[in-house]
LUMBA-494618 format. One line per 3 residues: number of its first residue (from 1); for each residue x, y, z of C-alpha. Coordinates in steps of 0.02 Angstrom, whole numbers, plus 32768, in hexadecimal, padded with zeros to 4 digits. Example, Ala and Ser with C-alpha at 12.3 -4.5 7.8 and 13.67 -1.06 7.14 Angstrom:
BEGIN
1) 8267,7F1F,8186 | 82AC,7FCB,8165
This chain:
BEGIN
1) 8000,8000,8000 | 8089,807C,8026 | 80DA,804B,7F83
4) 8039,8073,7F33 | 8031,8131,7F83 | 80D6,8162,7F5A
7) 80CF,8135,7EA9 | 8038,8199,7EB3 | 8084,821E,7EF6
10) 8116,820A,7E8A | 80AB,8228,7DFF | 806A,82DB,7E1D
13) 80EC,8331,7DBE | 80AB,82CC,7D28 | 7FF5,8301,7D4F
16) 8014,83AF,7D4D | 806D,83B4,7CB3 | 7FDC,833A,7C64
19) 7F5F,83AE,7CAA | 7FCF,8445,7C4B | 7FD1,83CA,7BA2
22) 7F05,83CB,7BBB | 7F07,8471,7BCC | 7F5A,848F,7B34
25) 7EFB,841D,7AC1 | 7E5D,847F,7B18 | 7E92,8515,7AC2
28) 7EAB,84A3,7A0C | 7E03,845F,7A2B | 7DC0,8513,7A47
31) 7DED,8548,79A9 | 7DC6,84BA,7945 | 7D1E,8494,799D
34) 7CD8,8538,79F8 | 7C2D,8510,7A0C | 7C71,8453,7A68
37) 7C20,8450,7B25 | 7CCA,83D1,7B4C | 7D4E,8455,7B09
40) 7CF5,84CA,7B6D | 7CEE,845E,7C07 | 7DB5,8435,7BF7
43) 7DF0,84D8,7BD0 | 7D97,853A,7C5D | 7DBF,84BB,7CE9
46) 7E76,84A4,7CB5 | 7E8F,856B,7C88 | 7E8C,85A7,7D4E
49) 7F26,851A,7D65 | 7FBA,8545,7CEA | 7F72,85F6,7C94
52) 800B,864F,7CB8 | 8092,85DA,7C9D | 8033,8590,7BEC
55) 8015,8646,7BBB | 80DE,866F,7BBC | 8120,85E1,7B6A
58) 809C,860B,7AEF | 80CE,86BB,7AD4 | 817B,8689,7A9C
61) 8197,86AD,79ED | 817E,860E,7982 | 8127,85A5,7A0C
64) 807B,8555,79F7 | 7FF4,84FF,7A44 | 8036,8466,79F5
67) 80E2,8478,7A25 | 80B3,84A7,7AD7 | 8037,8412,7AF7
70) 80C4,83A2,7AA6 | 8141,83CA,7B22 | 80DD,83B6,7BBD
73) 808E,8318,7B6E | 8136,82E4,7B77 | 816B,8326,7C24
76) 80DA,82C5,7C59 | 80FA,8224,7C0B | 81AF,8243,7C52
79) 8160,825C,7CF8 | 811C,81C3,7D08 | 81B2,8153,7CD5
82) 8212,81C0,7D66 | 8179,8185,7DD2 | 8173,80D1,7D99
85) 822F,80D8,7DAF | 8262,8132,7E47 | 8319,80EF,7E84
88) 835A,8107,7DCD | 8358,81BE,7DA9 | 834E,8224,7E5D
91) 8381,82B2,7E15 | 8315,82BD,7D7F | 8285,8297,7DF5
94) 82D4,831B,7E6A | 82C6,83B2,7DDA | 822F,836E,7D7C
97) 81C1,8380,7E38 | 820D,8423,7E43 | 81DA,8472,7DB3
100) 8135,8443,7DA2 | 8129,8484,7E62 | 8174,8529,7E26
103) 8106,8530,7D8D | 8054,8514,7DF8 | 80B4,8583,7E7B
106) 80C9,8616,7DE4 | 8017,85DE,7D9D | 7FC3,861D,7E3D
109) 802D,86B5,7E6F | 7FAA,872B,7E2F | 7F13,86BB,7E58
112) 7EDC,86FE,7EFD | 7EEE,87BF,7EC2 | 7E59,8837,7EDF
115) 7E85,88A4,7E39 | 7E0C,888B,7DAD | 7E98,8890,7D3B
118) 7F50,887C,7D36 | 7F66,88D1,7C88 | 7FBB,896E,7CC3
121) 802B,899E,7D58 | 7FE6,898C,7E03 | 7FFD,8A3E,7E6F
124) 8090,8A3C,7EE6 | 8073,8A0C,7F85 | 7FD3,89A5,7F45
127) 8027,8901,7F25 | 7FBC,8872,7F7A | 8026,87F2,7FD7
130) 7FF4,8746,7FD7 | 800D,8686,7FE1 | 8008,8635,7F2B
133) 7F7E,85C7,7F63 | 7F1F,8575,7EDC | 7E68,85C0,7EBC
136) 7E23,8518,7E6D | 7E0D,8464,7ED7 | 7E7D,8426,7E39
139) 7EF7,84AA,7E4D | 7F11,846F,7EFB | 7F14,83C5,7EE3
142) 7F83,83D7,7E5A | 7FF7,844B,7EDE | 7FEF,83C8,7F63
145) 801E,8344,7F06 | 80BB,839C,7E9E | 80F7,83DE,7F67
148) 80EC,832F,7F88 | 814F,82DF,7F11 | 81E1,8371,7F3D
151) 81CF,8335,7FD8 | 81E0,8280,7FC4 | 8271,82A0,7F48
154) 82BF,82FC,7FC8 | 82B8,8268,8056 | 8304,81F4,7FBA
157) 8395,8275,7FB5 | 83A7,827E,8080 | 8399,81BF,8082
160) 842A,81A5,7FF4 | 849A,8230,803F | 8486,81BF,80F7
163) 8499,8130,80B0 | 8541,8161,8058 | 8526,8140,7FB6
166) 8557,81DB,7F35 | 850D,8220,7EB0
C-alpha cells in the first residue's frame, strides 16, 4: 500500500504537466470546434491552473499551441517513467517535481489579487501581498501533489547522502 501512495505521489509532476498538455489542446479544440460544450468544459476548468505559465511560453516568437502541448505531453510521459522508476534517476525526479511546483507556484501568483485587471501598472504602495494559493480544488490538488513529490525526492536525496552512497 505504501508503494502504491508514493508512486502516486511520485506522479504529480506528470499530472500537472498533463493537465498543462489538456490545456493546450483546449485552446486547439476551441478554435477548431467553438460551439463544442467539451472544449468549453476543458478549457475553462484547466485555464485557472497553468494561464500564466502556458500564456508565456506561448508568447515566444515561433511557439504554438502545438509545440507547447507537445512538450508537456512529453514532460508528462517523462514524468511518469521517473515515477514508475524512482531509484534510477533521483535527480531528474528531483528537477522535474521542482518545476512543475514552481510553474503552479508562478500560475497562481496573481490568483488571489483584488484588481480587476492586471493590464497596466498597479499604483505604488498598492501592491497586494499574498500566498500563491490555488483558487480552483484542481489547482490545489495539483499543488499538493507536485509539493509532495519535492518532498519525497528530497527524503530520497537525505536517505542516499546517509547512507553514503554518491551521486
Amino acid at each position: 500500500m505504501r508503494a502504491l501512495v508514493l508512486t502516486f505521489v511520485r506522479l504529480g509532476p506528470a499530472l500537472v504537466y498533463a493537465a498543462g498538455a489538456i490545456f493546450a489542446l483546449s485552446i486547439v479544440l476551441l478554435a477548431v470546434y467553438p460551439s463544442s460544450a467539451l472544449a468549453w468544459a476543458l478549457y475553462l476548468t484547466t485555464l485557472p491552473v497553468l494561464r500564466l505559465p502556458a500564456f508565456m511560453l506561448l508568447d515566444i516568437s515561433g511557439v504554438e499551441v502545438w509545440h507547447l502541448f507537445a512538450m508537456l505531453a512529453s514532460f508528462a510521459a517523462c514524468g511518469v517513467y521517473l515515477a514508475l522508476l524512482p531509484k534510477r534517476f533521483p535527480r531528474m525526479r528531483f528537477v522535474h517535481a521542482h518545476i512543475a511546483l514552481l510553474v503552479l507556484i508562478l500560475a497562481n501568483t496573481g490568483a488571489n489579487s483584488p484588481e480587476a485587471s492586471g493590464l497596466g501598472p498597479s499604483l505604488p504602495g498598492n501592491t497586494h501581498w499574498s500566498l500563491p494559493t490555488p483558487t480552483t480544488l484542481l489547482g490545489a490538488a495539483l499543488m499538493t501533489l507536485a509539493a509532495l513529490a519535492c518532498l519525497s525526492s528530497h527524503a530520497e536525496i537525505i536517505r542516499r547522502i546517509r547512507s553514503g552512497r554518491v551521486y
